[in-house]
C-alpha positions as CSV (number, residue, x, y, z in Angstrom):
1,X,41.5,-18.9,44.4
2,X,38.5,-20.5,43.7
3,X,36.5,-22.5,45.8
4,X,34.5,-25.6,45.0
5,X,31.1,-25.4,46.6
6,X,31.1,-29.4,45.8
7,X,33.7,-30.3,47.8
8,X,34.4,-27.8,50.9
9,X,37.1,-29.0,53.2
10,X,36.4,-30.8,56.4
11,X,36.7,-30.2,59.8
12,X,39.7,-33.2,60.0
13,X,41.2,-31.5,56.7
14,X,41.4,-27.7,57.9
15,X,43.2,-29.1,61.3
16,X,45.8,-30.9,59.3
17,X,46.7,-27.6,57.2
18,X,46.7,-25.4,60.6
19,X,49.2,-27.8,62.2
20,X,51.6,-28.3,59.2
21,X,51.6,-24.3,58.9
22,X,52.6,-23.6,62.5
23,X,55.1,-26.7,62.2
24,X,56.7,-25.1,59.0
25,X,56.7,-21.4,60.9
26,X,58.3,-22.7,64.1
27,X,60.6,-25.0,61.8
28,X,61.3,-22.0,59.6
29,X,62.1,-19.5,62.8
30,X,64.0,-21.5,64.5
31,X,66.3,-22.0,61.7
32,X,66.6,-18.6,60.2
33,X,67.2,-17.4,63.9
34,X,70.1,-19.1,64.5
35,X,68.5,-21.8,67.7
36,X,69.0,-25.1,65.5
37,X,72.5,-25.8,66.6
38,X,75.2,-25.8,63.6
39,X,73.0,-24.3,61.3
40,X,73.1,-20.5,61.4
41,X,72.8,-17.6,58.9
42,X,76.1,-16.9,56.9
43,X,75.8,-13.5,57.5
44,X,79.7,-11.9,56.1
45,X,82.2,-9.8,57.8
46,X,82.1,-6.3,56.6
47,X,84.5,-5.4,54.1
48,X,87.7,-3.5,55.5
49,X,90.0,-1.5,53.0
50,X,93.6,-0.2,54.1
51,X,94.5,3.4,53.9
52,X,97.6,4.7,55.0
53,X,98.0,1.9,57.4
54,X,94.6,2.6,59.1
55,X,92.3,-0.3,58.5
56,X,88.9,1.0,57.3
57,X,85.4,-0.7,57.2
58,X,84.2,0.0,53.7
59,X,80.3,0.1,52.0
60,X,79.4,0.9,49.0
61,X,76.5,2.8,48.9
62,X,74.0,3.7,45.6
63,X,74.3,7.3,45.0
64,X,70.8,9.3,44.0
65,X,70.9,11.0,40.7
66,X,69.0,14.0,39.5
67,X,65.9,13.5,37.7
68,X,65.4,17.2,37.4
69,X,67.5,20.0,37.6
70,X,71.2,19.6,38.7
71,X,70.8,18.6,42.0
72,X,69.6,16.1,44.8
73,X,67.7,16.6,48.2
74,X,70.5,15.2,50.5
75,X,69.6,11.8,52.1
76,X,71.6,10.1,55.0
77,X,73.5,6.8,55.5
78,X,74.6,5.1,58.9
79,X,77.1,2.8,59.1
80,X,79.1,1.5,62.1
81,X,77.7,4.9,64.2
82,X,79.0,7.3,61.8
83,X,76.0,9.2,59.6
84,X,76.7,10.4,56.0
85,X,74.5,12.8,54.7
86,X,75.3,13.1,51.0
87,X,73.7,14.9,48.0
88,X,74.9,15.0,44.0
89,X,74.8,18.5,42.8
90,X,76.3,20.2,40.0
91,X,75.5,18.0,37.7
92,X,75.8,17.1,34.2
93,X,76.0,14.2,31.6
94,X,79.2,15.9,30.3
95,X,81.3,16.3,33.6
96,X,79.4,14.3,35.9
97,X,78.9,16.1,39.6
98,X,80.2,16.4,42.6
99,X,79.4,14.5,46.2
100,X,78.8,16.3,48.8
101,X,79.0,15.1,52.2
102,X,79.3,15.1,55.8
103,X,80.1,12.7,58.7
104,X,78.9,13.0,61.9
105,X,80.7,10.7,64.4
106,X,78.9,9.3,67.4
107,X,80.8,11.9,69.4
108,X,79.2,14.6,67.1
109,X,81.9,15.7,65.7
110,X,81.4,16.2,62.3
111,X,83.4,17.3,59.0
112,X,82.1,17.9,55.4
113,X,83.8,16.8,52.7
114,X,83.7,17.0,48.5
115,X,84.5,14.4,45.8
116,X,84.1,14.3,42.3
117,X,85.2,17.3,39.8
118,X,85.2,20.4,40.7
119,X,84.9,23.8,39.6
120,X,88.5,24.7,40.5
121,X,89.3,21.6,38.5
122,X,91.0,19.8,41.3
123,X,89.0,16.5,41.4
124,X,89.5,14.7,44.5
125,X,88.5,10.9,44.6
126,X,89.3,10.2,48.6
127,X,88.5,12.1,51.6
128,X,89.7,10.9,55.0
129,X,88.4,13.2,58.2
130,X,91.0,15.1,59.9
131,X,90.9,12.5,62.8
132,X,90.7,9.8,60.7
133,X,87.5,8.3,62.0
134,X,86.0,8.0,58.7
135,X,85.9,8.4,55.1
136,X,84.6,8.4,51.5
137,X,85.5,7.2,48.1
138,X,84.2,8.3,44.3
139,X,85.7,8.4,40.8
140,X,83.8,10.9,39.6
141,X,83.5,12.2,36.0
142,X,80.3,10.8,33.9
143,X,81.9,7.6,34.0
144,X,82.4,7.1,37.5
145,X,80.5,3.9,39.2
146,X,77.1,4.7,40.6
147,X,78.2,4.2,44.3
148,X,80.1,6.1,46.5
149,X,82.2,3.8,49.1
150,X,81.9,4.5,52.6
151,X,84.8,4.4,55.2
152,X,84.5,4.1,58.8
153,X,88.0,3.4,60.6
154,X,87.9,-0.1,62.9
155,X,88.8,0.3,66.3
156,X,91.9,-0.9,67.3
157,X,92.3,-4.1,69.1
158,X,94.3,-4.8,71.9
């Protein structure tokens, strides 16, 4: 930005600007915080999935890629109080890799699980924990999507 020396801006001008910004601020918190009546954010319900007549919450989540070697450091994912921890390994542009996981429920129980192909040749695309508290999705293979969908199960109502 470049100032002119010429023309600096008055005492009367610099006010003006002050007062307009703090206007537009409080204008623009009270709207994007929801305390203008009638006009909220449009924030969506998550996306739910059926399994097996469970009803599941479902995100998809970006998986990480190797950039070297064959493997990823695992990273972790919380959704609706259940934490993922995943990692790709085994990797290849061929045969694609495998997802390896674990849940850990807000109770702290926790189960592991695989998806993808693997080297017994089974290739499991679905895991549901034994309890059914949560889950996760993949194709697998080198053409499978890049996200793997998380599954957490929705409490039951009533």
């Amino acid at each position: 930005m470049v100032l002119d020396r010429d023309y600096p801006m008055t005492g009367r001008q610099a006010r003006v600007l002050v007062v307009g910004l703090v206007v537009m601020s409080a204008l623009g918190i009270a709207l994007f915080g929801g305390l203008i009546p009638g006009v909220k954010p449009n924030f969506s319900a998550p996306a739910t999935v059926s399994i097996d007549g469970h009803l599941y919450y479902a995100e998809p989540t970006l998986l990480h890629y190797p950039l070297v070697g064959n493997a990823t450091v695992p990273w972790n994912v919380t959704f609706h109080n259940v934490t993922f921890q995943l990692a790709m390994t085994d990797w290849s542009f061929l045969s694609g890799g495998i997802v390896r996981g674990t849940g850990t429920e807000a109770n702290g129980t926790h189960y592991g699980f695989l998806l993808g192909i693997l080297p017994n040749g089974s290739r499991p695309t679905l895991y549901i924990s034994p309890d059914g508290g949560f889950g996760a999705a993949w194709d697998g293979g080198w053409l499978a999507p890049v996200t793997v969908l998380l599954l957490v199960e929705v409490p039951p109502t009533g």
